[in-house]
C-alpha positions in Angstrom: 175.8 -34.2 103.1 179.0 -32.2 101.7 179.3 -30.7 98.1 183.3 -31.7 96.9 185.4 -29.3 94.3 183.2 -31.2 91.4 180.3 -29.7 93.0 178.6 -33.5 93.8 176.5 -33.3 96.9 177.8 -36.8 99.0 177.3 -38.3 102.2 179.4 -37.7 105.0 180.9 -40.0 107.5 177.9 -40.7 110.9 179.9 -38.1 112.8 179.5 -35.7 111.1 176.4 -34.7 113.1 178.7 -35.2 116.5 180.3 -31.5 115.3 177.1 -29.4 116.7 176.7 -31.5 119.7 178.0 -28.6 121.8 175.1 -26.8 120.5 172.7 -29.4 121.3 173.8 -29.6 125.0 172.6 -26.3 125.7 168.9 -27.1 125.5 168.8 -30.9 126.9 170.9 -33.7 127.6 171.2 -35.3 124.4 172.9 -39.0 123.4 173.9 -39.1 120.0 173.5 -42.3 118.5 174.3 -42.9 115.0 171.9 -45.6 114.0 171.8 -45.6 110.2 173.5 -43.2 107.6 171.7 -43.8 104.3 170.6 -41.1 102.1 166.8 -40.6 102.0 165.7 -42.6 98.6 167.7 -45.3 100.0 164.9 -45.5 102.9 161.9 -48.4 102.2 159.1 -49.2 104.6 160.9 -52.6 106.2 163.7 -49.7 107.1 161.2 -47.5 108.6 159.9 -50.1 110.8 163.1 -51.0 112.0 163.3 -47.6 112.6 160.0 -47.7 114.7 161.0 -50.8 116.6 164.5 -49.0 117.9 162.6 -46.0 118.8 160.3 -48.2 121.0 163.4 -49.9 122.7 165.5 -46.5 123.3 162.4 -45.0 124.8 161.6 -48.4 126.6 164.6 -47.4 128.7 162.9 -44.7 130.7 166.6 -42.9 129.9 165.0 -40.1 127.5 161.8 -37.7 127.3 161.8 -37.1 123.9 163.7 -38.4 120.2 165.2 -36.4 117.1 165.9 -37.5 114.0 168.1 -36.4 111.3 166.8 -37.5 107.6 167.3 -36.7 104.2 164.1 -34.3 103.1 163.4 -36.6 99.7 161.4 -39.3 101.9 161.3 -37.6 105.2 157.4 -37.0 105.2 156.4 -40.3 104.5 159.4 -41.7 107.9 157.4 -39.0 110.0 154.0 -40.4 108.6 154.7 -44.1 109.3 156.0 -43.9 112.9 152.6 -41.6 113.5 150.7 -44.2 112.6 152.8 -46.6 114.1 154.4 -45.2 117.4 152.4 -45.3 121.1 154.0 -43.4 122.9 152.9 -40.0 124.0 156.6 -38.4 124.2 157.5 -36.2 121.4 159.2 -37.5 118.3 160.8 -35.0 116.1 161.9 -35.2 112.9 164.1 -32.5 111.0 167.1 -32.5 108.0 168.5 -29.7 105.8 168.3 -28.6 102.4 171.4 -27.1 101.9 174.5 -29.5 102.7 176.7 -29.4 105.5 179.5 -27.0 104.2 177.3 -24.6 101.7 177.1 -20.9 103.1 173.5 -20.8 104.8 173.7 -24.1 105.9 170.6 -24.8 107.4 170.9 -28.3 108.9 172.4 -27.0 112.4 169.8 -24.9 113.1 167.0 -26.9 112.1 168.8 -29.6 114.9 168.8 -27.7 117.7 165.0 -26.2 116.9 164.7 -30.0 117.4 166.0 -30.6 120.4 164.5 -27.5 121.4 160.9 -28.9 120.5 161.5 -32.5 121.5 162.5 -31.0 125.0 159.3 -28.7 125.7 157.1 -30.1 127.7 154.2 -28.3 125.4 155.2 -31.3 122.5 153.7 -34.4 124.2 150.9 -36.4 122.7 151.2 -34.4 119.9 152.0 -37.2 117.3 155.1 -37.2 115.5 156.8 -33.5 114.3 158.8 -32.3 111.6 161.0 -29.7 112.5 161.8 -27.1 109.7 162.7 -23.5 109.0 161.5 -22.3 112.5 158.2 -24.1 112.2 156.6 -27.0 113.4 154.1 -29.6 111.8 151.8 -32.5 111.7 153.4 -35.9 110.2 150.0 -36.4 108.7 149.9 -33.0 106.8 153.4 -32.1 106.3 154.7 -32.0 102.2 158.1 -31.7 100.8 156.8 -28.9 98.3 160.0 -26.9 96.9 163.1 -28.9 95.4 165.9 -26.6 96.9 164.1 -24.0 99.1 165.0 -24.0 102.6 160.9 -23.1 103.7 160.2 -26.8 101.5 157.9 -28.3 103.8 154.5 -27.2 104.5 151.0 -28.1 105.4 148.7 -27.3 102.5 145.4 -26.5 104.2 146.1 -26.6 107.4 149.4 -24.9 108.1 152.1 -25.2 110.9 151.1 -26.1 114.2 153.6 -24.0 115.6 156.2 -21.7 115.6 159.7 -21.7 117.1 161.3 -18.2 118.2 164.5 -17.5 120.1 163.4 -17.4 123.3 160.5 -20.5 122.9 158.4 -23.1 121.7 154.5 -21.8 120.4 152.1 -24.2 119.3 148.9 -22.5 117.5 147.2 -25.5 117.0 147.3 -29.1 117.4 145.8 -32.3 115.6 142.2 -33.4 116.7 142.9 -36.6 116.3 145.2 -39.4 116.7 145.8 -42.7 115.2 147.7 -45.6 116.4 147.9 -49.0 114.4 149.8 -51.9 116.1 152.2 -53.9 113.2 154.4 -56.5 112.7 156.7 -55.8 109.7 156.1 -53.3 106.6 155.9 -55.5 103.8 152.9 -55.1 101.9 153.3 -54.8 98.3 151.6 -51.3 97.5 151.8 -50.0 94.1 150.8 -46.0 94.1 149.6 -45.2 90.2 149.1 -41.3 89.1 146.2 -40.6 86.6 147.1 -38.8 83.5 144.9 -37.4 80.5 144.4 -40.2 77.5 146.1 -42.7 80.3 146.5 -46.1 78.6 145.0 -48.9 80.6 147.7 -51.4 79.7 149.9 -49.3 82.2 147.7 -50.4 84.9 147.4 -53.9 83.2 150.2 -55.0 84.1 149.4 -55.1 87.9 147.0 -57.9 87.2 150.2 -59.9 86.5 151.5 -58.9 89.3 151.0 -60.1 93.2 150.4 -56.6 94.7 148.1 -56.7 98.3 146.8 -53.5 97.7 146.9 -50.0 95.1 147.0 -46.1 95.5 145.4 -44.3 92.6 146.0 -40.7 92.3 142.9 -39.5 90.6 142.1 -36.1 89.1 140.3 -33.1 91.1 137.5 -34.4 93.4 137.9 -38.1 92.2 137.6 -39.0 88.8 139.9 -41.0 86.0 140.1 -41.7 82.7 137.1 -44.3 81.4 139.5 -46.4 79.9 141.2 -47.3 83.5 138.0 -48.1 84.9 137.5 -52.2 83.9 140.9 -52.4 85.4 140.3 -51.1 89.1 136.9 -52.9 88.8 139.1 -56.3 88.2 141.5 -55.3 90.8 138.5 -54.6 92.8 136.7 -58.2 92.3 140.0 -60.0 92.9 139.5 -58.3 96.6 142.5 -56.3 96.3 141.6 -52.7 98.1 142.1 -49.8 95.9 142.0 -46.3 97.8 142.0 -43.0 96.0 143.2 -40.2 96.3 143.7 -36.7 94.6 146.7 -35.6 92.9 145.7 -32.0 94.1 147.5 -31.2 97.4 144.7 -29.2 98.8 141.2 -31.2 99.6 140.1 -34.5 99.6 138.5 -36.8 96.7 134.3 -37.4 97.4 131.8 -39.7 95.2 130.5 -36.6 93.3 130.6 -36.8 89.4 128.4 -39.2 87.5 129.9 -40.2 84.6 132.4 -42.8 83.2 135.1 -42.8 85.5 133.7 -40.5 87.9 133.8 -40.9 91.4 130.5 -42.0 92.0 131.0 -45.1 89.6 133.9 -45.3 91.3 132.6 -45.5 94.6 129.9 -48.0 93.6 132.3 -50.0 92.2 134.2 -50.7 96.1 137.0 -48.2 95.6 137.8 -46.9 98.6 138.3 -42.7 98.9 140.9 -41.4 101.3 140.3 -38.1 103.1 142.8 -35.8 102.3 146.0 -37.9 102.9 148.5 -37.1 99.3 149.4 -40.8 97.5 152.5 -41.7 99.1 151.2 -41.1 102.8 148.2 -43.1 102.0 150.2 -45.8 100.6 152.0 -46.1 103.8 148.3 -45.7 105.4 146.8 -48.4 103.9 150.4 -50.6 104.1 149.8 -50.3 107.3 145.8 -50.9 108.0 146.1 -54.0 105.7 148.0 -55.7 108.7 144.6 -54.7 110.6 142.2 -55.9 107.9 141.8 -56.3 104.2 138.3 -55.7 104.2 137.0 -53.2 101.9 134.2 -51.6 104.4 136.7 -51.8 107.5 139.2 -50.1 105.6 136.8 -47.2 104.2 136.3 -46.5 108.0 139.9 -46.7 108.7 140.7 -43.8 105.8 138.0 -41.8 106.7 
């Protein structure tokens, strides 16, 4: 992105990235290829498996030992988090972007490139899962949050924390993921609503998905797992029509458990076939359960799946 003289933040031509190649070169043979040059809310889960699928070609090649991509930060967790899920290979996959556009003083988009290219290219990075690459740090696809609007140290890993660290002189992973998942698909075009709970939440918002032909739903419930009363006939319909309903928390640290009995808490949830997610934020376990649903759409396999 460039800002112009009106001060409007725009795209720039697919070369533009072309400009720090010389950079680039200095840590590994790199191929620039310019696949797609969309900004980030343009980006939809049909888009992200195409971008899967070329991934799996180029690396099909035996030419390369590792990928970068450039992406816009507003959607960039939920990329990294799909080709997790969705990528076999062991070689690294990096993912990095900027927050401050291309010709902005502090520009941090050439930096955060080469710390790339520098982690795609150490051999410490494979079968590590997918990485996103930001402000000298490293971390998990599956824990990684955009979590400031503007500041350049944006994405983090509530809980858990980088994985690693990038200095001038290497690569240092503290820690890495226990475990791994890999889901074999198709295509990406499950219809998969993701609803936020709110206080004194009227249940003809959620309503209207009844009308609608949805294969699945996200509910971002509040604390440990609860939502309003009033919401509750309305999952239990979903539920009985066999449409999986996972929840999760709209807090970004912990996951949501079967624990309060009451209306609309999460142990009437749970009896009611809901399924509970284990820590994963909405829009990941959107893309979690888009993804599972080409595996199975039933309610006890899929409980396993997101636990």
């Amino acid at each position: 992105m460039s800002v112009d003289s009106s001060e409007s933040v725009k795209p720039l031509d697919e070369s533009a990235v072309n400009q720090i190649l010389p950079h680039l070169n200095r840590h590994a043979d790199v191929t620039m290829q310019n696949y797609l040059n969309l900004p980030s809310p343009h980006i939809t889960p049909p888009i992200m498996n195409d971008l899967r699928v070329y991934i799996e070609q180029q690396l099909h090649t035996g030419l390369y030992d590792g990928v970068v991509i450039t992406h816009g930060t507003d959607t960039l967790e939920e990329t990294a988090y799909f080709l997790d899920l969705t990528l076999s290979s062991s070689l690294p996959v990096v993912i990095t972007g900027a927050m401050r556009s291309s010709n902005e003083l502090g520009a941090d988009g050439p930096v955060n490139l080469i710390s790339a290219v520098r982690t795609a290219s150490d051999p410490a990075s494979h079968n590590k899962g997918v990485l996103v690459v930001f402000n000298d740090e490293i971390h998990a696809a599956r824990h990684v949050t955009k979590t400031h609007t503007s500041n350049v140290a944006t994405f983090q890993s509530p809980q858990y924390g980088p994985i690693g660290t990038i200095s001038k002189k290497n690569i240092k992973y503290h820690h890495a993921p226990l475990d791994r998942e890999f889901y074999s698909i198709t295509h990406a075009d499950a219809n998969v609503p993701l609803v936020k709970a709110v206080a004194g939440m009227n249940p003809r918002w959620l309503e209207f998905l009844l009308e609608q032909q949805i294969d699945g739903l996200v509910f971002e419930a509040f604390g440990i797992g609860n939502v309003p009363p009033a919401v509750v006939p309305v999952l239990r319909e979903l539920v009985e029509r066999n449409i999986p309903v996972v929840l999760v928390s709209r807090c970004f640290n912990g996951q949501v458990q079967d624990v309060y009995d009451y209306a609309g808490g999460g142990k009437q949830l749970k009896e009611l076939g809901i399924i509970f997610s284990n820590g994963l934020n909405g829009q990941k376990a959107r893309l979690k359960l888009l993804v599972t649903l080409q595996q199975t759409n039933n309610t006890s396999k899929l409980q396993a799946l997101f636990e």
